[in-house]
VMD Tcl script that draws the C-alpha trace (Angstrom):
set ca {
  {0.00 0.00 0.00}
  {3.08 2.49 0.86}
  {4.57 1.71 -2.18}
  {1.49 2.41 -4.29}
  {0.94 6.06 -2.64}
  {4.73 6.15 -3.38}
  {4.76 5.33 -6.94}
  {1.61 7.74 -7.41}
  {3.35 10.46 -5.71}
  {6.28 9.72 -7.92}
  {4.12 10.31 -11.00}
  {2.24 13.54 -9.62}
  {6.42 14.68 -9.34}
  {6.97 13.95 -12.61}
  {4.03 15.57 -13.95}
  {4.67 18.60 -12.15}
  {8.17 18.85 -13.10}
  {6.88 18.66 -16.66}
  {4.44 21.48 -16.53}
  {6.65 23.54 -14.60}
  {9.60 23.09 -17.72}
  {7.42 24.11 -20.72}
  {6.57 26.77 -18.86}
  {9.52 27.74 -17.97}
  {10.73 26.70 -21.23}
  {7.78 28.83 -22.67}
  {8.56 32.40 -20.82}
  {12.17 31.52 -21.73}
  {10.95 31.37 -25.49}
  {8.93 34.68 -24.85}
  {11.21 36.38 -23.44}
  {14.48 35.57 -24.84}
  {13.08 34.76 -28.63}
  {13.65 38.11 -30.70}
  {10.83 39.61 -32.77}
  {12.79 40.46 -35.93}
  {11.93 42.92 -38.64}
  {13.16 43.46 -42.42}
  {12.10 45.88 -44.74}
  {12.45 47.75 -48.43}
  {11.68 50.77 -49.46}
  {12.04 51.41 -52.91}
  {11.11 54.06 -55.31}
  {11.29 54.44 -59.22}
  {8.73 55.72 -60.27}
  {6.22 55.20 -57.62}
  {6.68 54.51 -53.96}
  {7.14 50.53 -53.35}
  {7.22 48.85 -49.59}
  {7.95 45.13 -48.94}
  {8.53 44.31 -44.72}
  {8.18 41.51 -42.65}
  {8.02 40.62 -38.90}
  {8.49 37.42 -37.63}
  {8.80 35.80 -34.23}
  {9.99 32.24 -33.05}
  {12.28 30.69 -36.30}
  {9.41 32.66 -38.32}
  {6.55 30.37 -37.14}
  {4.54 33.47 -37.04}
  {5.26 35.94 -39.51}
  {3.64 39.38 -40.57}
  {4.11 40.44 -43.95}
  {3.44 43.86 -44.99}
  {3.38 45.33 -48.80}
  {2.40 48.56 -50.14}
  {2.67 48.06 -54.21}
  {0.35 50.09 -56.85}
  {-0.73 52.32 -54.27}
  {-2.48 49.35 -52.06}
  {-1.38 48.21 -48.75}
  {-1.57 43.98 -47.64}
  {-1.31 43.28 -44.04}
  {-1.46 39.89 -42.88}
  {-0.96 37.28 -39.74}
  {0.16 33.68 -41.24}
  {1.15 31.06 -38.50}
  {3.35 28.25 -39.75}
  {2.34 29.51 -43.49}
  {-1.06 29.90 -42.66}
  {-3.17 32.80 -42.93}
  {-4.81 33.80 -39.92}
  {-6.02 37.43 -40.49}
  {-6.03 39.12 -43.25}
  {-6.02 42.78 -42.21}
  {-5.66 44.63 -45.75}
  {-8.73 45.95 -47.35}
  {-8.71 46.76 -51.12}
  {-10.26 50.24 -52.70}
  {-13.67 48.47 -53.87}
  {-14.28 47.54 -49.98}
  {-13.45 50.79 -49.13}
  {-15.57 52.64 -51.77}
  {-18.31 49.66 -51.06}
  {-18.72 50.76 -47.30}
  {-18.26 53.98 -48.66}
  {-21.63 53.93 -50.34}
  {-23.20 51.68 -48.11}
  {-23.29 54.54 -45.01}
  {-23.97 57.34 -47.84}
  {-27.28 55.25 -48.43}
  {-27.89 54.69 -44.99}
  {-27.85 57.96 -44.64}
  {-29.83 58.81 -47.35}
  {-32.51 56.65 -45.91}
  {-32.28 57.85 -42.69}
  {-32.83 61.66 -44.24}
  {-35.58 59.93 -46.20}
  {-37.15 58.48 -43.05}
  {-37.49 61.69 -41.34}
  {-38.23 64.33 -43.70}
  {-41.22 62.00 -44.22}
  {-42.05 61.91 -40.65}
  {-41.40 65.31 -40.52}
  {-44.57 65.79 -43.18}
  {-46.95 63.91 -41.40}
  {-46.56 65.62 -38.27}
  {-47.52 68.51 -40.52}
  {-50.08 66.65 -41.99}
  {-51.45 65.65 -38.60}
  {-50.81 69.54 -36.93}
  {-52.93 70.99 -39.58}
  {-56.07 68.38 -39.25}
  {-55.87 69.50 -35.79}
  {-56.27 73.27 -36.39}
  {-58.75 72.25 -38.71}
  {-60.81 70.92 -36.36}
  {-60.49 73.45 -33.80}
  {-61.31 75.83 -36.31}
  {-64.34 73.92 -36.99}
  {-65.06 73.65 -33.37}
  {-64.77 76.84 -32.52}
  {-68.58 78.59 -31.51}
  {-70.26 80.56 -34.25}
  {-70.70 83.78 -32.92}
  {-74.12 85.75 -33.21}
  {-74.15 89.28 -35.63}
  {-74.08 92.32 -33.87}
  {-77.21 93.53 -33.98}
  {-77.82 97.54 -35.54}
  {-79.75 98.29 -32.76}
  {-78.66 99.14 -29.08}
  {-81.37 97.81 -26.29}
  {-79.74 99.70 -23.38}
  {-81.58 103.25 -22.29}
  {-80.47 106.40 -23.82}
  {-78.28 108.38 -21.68}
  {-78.07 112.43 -21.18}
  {-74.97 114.68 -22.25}
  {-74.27 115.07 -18.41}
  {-73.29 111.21 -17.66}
  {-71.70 111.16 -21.00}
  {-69.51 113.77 -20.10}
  {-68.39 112.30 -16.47}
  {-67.78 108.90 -18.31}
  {-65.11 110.51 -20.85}
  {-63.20 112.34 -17.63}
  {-63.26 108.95 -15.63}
  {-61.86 107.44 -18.59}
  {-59.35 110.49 -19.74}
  {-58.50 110.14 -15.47}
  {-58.24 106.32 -16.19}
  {-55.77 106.41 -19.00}
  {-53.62 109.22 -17.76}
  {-53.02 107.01 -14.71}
  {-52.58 103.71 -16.47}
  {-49.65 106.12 -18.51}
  {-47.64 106.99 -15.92}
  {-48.13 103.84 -14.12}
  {-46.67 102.35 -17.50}
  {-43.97 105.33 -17.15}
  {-43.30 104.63 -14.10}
  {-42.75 100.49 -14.16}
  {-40.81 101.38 -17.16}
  {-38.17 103.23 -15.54}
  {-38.24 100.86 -12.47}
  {-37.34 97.60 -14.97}
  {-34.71 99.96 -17.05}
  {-32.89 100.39 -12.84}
  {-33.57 97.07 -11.94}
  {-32.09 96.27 -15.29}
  {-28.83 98.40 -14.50}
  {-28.58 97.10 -11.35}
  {-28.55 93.28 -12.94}
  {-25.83 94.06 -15.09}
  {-23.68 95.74 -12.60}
  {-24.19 92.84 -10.09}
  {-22.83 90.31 -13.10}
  {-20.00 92.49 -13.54}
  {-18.83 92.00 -10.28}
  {-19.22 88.14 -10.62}
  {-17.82 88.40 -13.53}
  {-14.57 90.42 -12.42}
  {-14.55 87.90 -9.09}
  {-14.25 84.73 -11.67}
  {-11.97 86.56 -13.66}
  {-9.69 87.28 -10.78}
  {-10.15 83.71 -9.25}
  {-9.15 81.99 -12.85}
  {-6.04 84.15 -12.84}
  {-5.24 83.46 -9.02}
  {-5.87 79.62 -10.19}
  {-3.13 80.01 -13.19}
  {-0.66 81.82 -11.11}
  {-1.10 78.66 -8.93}
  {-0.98 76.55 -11.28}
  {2.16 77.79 -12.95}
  {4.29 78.42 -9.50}
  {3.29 74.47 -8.90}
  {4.18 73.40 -12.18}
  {7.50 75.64 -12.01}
  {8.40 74.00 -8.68}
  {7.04 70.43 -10.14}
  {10.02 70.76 -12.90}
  {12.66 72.87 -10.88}
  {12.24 69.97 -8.55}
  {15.62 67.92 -8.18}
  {13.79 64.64 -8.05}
  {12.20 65.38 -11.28}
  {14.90 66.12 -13.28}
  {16.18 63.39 -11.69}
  {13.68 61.59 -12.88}
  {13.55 62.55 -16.67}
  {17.79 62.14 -17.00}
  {16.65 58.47 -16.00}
  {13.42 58.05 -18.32}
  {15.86 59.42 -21.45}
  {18.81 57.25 -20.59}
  {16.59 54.22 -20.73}
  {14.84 55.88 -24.12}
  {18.74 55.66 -25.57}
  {18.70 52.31 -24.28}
  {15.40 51.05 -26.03}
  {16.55 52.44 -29.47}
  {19.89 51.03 -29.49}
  {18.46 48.34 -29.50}
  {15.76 48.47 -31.45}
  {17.82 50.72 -34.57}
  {18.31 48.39 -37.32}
  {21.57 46.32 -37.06}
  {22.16 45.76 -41.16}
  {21.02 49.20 -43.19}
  {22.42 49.23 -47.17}
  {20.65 51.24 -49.96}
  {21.40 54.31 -52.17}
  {19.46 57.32 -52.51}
  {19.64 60.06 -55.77}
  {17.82 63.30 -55.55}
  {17.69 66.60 -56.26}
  {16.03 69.75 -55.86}
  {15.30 72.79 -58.60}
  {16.81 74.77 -56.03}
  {20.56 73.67 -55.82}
  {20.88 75.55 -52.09}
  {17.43 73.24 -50.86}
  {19.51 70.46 -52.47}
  {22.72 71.23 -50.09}
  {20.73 72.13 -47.24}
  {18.91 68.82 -47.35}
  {21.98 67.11 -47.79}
  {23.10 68.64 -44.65}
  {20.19 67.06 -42.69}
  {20.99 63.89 -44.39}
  {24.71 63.87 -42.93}
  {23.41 64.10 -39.60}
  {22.17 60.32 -39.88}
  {26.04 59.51 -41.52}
  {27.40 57.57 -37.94}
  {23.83 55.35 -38.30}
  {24.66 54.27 -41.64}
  {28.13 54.67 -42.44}
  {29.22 53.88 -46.11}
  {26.26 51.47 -46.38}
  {24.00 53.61 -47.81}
  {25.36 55.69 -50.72}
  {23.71 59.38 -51.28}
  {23.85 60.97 -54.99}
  {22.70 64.44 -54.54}
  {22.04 66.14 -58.00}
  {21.87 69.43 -58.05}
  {20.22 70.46 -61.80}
  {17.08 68.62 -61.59}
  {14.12 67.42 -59.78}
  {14.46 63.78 -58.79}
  {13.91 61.26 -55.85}
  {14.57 57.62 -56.65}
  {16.67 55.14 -54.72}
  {16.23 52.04 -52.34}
  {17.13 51.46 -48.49}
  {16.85 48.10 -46.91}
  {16.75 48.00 -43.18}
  {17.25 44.54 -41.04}
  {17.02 44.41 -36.76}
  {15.35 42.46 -34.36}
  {14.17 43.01 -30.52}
  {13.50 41.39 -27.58}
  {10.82 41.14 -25.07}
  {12.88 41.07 -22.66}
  {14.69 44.05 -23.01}
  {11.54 46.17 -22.59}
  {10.38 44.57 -19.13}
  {14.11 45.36 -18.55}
  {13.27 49.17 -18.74}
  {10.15 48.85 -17.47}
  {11.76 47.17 -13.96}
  {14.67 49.94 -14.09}
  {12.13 52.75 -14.09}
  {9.87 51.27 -11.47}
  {12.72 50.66 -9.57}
  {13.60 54.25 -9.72}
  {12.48 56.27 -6.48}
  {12.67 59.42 -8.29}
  {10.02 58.16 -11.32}
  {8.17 56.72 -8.92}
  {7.75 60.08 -7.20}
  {6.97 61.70 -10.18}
  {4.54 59.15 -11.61}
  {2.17 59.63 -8.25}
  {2.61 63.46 -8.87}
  {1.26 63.43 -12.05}
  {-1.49 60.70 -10.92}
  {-2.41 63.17 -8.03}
  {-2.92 66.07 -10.66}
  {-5.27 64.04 -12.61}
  {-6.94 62.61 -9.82}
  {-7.58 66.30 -8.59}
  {-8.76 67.64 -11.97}
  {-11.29 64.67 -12.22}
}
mol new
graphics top color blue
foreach p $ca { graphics top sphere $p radius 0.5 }
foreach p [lrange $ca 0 end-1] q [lrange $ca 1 end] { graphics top cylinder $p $q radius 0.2 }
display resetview
């Protein structure tokens, strides 16, 4: 019985020992393995782009092509196309012309709903019209008793009295709304000069924080760090084989010379590997630059783990978390 739970243990061991080397053996692969890249970028008389990355002895492979003005993008594994993520121009112009019609329909859809409500609001003032009480003619003749000059004349001075009052009542609540008016305006003013001179109190703040935030030793600590590792990341990931030749020229010969000037900034990247033809009588661009490298995964978790092991970045990463966490 012992040696039974023995051997079974034994097993269970072995098992566990496996699963433990592939993966081991497979976060070795990821991390260790280099995603490589090679490209070519040529140009006679139209632009012309053939690249290529691949990972793990080119199991899976990306290949990416820009001929006759149409890009190809896909994801093969082992040979096999997985995705396909290039679309041609009749897609394009397909979808295109799907959502103009969709939205043609849509436009369509309501401009007719739009005309039945219409419809529907002018039925209803139709009917209200129709429903509305015929009134009775005014009659030519006046029923009430005839009245003498005397009460005719009192009526026209209580109404002349009437309508000189309701005048300078009018006057009167006119001039009260054009103060109360005034007064409105003058009372936003003063908000308005208080917000003013709270914003600018705010962006004073704001700027003597920010000052002190990059004056800050710890910061600048910080960024001489962040850029070292930046230097780091592109050595390795600049190409390690570069070879092509390039001929151009400008109408202008001093655009030509200048440009040539930029271009032997880039000389200690490429050396004598790439060959440059200026020309200085005509227009022209042709030439072809191939570019080969390769990077690993590990190398970036490398500078990740640097820069979180930095106390300085650290500091500065919760600063900048703080400021966002206040302006939300």
């Amino acid at each position: 019985m012992l040696h039974i739970i023995l051997l079974i243990l034994k097993i269970l061991g072995i098992v566990l020992a496996v699963l433990l080397g592939i993966i081991l053996l497979i976060l070795v692969l990821l991390l260790y393995v280099p995603v490589r890249y090679q490209g070519t970028v040529r140009r006679d008389k139209a632009w012309e782009l053939y690249a290529k990355l691949s990972w793990l002895l080119h199991s899976l492979t990306v290949p990416i092509v820009y001929e006759d003005g149409k890009f190809s993008i896909k994801v093969r594994l082992f040979g096999i196309t997985i995705k396909d993520l290039s679309r041609d121009e009749e897609e394009i112009s397909e979808d295109i012309d799907e959502y103009l019609w969709d939205a043609e329909e849509d436009i369509s859809e309501n401009e007719e709903q739009i005309e039945d409500r219409s419809r529907l609001s002018a039925g209803e003032d139709g009917l209200e019209e129709r429903a509305k009480p015929v009134q009775p003619e005014r009659e030519d003749w006046d029923l009430r008793e005839p009245e003498d000059e005397e009460t005719k004349g009192r009526d026209m001075e209580a109404r002349q009295e009437k309508g000189l009052l309701s005048r300078v009542r009018e006057k009167i609540r006119t001039i009260f709304l054009k103060i109360f008016r005034i007064w409105q305006k003058i009372k936003n003013l003063k908000y308005t000069f208080r917000r003013i001179c709270a914003k600018i109190r705010q962006g004073v703040q704001k700027y003597r924080d920010l000052k002190e935030f990059l004056l800050d030793e710890r910061t600048k600590k910080a960024v001489k760090q962040c850029l070292e590792q930046l230097k780091y990341l592109l050595g390795k990931l600049l190409p390690k084989k570069i070879r092509g030749e390039l001929h151009f020229g400008m109408e202008d010969p001093a655009l030509t010379g200048e440009i040539l000037g930029g271009i032997s900034i880039f000389y200690p990247v490429f050396m004598d590997n790439v060959k440059v033809y200026p020309d200085f009588e005509q227009s022209i661009l042709e030439g072809e630059l191939f570019i080969k490298g390769r990077l690993r995964l590990i190398t970036i978790l490398l500078i990740l783990w640097r820069l979180w092991r930095d106390r300085d970045v650290r500091y500065v990463y919760e600063k900048l978390n703080g400021r966002r966490a206040g302006k939300t």
